[in-house]
C-alpha positions as CSV (number, residue, x, y, z in Angstrom):
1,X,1.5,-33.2,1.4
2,X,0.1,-31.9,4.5
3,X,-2.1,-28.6,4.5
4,X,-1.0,-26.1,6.5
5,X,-3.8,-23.1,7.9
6,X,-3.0,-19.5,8.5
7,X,-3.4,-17.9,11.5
8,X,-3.3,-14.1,12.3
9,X,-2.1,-12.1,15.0
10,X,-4.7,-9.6,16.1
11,X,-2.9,-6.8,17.1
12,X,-0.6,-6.9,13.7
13,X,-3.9,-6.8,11.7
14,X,-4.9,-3.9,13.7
15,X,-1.8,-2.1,13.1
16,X,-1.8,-2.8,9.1
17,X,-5.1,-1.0,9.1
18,X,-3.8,1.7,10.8
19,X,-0.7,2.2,9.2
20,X,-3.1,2.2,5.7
21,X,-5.4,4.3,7.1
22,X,-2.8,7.6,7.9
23,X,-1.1,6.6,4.8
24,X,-4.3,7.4,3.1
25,X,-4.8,10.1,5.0
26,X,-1.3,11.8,4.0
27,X,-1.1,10.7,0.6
28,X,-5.0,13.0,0.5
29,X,-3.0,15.9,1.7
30,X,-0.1,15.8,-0.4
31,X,-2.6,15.3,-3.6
32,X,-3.9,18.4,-2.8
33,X,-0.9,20.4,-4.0
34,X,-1.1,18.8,-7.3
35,X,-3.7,20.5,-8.8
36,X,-2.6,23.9,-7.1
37,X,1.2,23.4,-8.2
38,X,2.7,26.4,-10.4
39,X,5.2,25.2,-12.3
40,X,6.2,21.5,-13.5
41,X,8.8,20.8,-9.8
42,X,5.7,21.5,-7.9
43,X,3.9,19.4,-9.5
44,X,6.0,16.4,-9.7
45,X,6.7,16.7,-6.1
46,X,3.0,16.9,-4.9
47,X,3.0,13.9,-6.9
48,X,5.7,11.8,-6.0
49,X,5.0,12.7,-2.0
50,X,1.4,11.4,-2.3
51,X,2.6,8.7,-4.1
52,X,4.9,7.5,-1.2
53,X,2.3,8.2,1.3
54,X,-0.1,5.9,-0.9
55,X,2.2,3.3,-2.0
56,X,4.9,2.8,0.6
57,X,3.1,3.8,3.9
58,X,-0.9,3.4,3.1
59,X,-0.2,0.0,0.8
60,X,2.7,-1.7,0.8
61,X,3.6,-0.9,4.8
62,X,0.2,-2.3,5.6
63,X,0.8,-5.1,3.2
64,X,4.3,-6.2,5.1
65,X,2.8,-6.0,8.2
66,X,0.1,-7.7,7.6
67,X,2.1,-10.4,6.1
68,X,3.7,-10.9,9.1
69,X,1.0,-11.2,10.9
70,X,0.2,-14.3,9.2
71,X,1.7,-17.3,11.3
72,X,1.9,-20.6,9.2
73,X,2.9,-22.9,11.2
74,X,6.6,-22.7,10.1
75,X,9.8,-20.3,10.0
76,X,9.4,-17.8,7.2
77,X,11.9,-15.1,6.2
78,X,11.9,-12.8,3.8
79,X,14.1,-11.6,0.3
80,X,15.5,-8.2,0.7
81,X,15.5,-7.7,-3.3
82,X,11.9,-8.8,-4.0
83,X,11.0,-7.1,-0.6
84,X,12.2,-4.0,-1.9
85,X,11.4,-3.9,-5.6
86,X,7.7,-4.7,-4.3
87,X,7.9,-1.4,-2.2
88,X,9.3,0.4,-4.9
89,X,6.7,-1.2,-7.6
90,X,3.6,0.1,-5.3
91,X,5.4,3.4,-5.0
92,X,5.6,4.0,-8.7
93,X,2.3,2.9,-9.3
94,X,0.9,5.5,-7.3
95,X,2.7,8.1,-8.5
96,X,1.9,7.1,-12.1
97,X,-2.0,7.1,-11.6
98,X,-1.8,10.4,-9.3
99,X,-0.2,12.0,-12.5
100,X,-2.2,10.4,-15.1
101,X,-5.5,11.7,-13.4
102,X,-3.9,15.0,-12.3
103,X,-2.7,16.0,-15.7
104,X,-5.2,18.7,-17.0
105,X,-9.1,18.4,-16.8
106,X,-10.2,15.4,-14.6
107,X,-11.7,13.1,-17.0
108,X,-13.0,9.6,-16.4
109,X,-10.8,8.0,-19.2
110,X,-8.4,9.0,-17.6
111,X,-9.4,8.0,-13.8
112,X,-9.9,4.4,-15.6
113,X,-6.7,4.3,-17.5
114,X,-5.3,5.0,-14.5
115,X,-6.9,3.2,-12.0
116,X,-6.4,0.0,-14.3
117,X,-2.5,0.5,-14.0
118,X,-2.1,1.6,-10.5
119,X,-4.3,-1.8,-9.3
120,X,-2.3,-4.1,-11.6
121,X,0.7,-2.2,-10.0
122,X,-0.4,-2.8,-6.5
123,X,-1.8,-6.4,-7.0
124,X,1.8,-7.3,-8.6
125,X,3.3,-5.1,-5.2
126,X,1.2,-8.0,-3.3
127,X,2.0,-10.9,-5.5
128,X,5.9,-10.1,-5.3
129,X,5.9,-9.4,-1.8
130,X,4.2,-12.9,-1.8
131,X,7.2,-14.3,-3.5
132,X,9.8,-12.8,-1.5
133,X,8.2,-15.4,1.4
134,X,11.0,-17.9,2.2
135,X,10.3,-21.4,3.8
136,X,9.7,-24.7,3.8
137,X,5.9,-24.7,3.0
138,X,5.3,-25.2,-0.5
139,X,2.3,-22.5,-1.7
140,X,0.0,-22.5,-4.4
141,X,-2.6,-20.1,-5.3
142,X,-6.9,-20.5,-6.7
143,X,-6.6,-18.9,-9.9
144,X,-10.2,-17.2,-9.1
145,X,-9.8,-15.7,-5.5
146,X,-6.1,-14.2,-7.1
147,X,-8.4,-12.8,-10.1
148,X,-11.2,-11.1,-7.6
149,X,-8.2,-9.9,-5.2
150,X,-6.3,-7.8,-9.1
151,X,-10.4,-6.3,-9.5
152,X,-10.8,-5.0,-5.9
153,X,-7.2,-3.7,-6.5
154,X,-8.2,-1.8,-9.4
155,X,-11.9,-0.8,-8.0
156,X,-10.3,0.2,-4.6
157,X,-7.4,2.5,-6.6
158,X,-10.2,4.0,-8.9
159,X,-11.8,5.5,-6.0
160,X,-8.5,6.5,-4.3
161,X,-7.9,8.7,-7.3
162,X,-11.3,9.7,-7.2
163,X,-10.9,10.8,-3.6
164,X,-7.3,12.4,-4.4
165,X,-8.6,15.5,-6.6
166,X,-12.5,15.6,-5.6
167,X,-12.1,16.0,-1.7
168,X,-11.2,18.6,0.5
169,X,-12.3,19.3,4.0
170,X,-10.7,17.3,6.6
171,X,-13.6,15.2,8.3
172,X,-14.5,14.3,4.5
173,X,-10.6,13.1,4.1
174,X,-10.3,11.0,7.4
175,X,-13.7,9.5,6.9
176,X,-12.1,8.7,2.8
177,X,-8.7,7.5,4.4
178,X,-10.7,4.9,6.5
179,X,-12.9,3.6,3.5
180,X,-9.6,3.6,1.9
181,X,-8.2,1.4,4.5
182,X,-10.2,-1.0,4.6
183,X,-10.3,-1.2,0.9
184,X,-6.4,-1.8,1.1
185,X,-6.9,-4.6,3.8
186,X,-9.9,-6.2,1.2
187,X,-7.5,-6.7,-1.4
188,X,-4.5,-8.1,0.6
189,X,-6.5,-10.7,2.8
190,X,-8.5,-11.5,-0.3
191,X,-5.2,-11.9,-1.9
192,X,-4.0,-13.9,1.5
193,X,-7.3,-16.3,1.2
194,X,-6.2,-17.5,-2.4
195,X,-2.7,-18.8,-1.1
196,X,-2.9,-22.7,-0.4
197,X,-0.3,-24.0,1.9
198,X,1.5,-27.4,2.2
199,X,3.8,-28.7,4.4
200,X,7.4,-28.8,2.5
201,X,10.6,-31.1,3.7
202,X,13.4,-28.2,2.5
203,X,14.0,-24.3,3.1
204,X,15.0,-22.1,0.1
205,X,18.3,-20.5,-0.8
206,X,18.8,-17.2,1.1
207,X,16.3,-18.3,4.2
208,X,19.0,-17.6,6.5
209,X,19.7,-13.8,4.9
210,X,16.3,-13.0,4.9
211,X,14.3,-10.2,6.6
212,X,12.8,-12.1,10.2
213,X,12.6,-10.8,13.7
214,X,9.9,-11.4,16.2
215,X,9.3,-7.6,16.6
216,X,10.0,-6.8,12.7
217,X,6.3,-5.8,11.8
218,X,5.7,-3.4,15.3
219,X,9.3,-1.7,14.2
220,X,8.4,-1.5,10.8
221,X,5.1,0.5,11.9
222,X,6.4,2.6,14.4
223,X,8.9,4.0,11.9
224,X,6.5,4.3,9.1
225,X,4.3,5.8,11.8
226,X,6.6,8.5,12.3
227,X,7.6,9.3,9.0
228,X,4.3,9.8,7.9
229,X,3.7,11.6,10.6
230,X,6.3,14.5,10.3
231,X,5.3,14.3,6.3
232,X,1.9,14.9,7.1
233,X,3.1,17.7,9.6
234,X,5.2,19.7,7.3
235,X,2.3,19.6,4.6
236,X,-0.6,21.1,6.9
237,X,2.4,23.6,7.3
238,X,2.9,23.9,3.8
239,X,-1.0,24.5,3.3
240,X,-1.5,27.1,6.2
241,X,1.4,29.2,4.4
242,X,0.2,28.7,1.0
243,X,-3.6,29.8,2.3
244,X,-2.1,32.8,4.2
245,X,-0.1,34.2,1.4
246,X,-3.3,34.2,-0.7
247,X,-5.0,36.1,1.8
């Protein structure tokens, strides 16, 4: 079989690290109502917001994008299921570590516990979303460049959670969301580089139903874009009230 090389379009990878970096960026302000909240609702709702913001706009968004940015020389489409299921999987890891680490005291045990499950979450987010690629090429993966891309996963959502509950002013919080970002972007091209390409003679079941589009990864971040944007809007809002009432 024939190998096949990647190639990336610049102005994608630009916008997959931009996407991650306001999803970082959010998901920091919603985690600040966490440790604030006043009842259990509160709580779970600071919790599950930041863990959108992380996992669905700051990772997995960036993620997609980024995938499609990748040209390999041949069609590819994209399963709806495993598409999905990956966005929901990097959502729920999130979530998961933000309540482990925000549940009483912080404690490192529990920032490690934590961390450990919210990287293998997002590293299997990747691996799926790898998966749901449909085409002809035939793809295999080096075992060690798939093991180092699951440790910066873990590393890079160890300091996220960090970040979440020991930050506050803003400057400190954009100049976190853009380390953050370009941890994100580590992990996923590291997790791109271990993907070995051949030329194949047969497309997949379901090529023809799956996500394609030659605009698919600028529409995906424009309405991402937006959506974190109007969540980030309403919880400065929410925060300005909160700090005025305490007044």
């Amino acid at each position: 079989m024939q190998d096949m090389h990647q190639h990336y379009n610049g102005v994608l990878v630009g916008l997959s690290y931009a996407v991650s970096v306001l999803g970082s960026f959010t998901a920091l302000q919603f985690a600040l109502g966490i440790p604030l909240a006043q009842n259990a609702k509160q709580r779970w709702g600071a919790i599950l917001a930041a863990g959108a913001a992380m996992g669905g706009g700051a990772i997995w968004a960036m993620h997609f994008i980024a995938m499609l940015a990748c040209n390999m020389g041949t069609q590819v489409t994209y399963d709806v299921l495993l598409t999905t299921i990956s966005a929901v999987l990097a959502v729920v890891a999130c979530s998961l570590g933000l309540a482990i680490v925000g549940s009483g005291a912080f404690r490192f045990i529990n920032l490690l516990f934590a961390g450990v499950l919210m990287g293998l979450g997002v590293a299997g987010m990747h691996y799926l979303g790898m998966a749901a690629m449909l085409s002809s090429a035939q793809v295999s993966y080096d075992g060690g460049i798939v093991a180092l891309s699951v440790g910066i996963a873990i590393v890079a959502s160890m300091a996220a959670l960090w970040l979440a509950f020991n930050l506050r002013g803003k400057l400190q919080m954009l100049g976190s969301a853009l380390v953050m970002g370009v941890a994100v972007c580590g992990m996923h091209y590291t997790g791109m580089s271990a993907m070995e390409v051949s030329q194949g003679d047969t497309v997949p079941a379901g090529f023809e139903q799956g996500l394609q589009g030659q605009h698919l990864g600028l529409a995906i971040f424009v309405v991402v874009v937006l959506l974190l944007a109007v969540a980030l809007g309403l919880s400065i809002v929410r925060q300005q009230r909160r700090a005025a009432l305490s007044i």
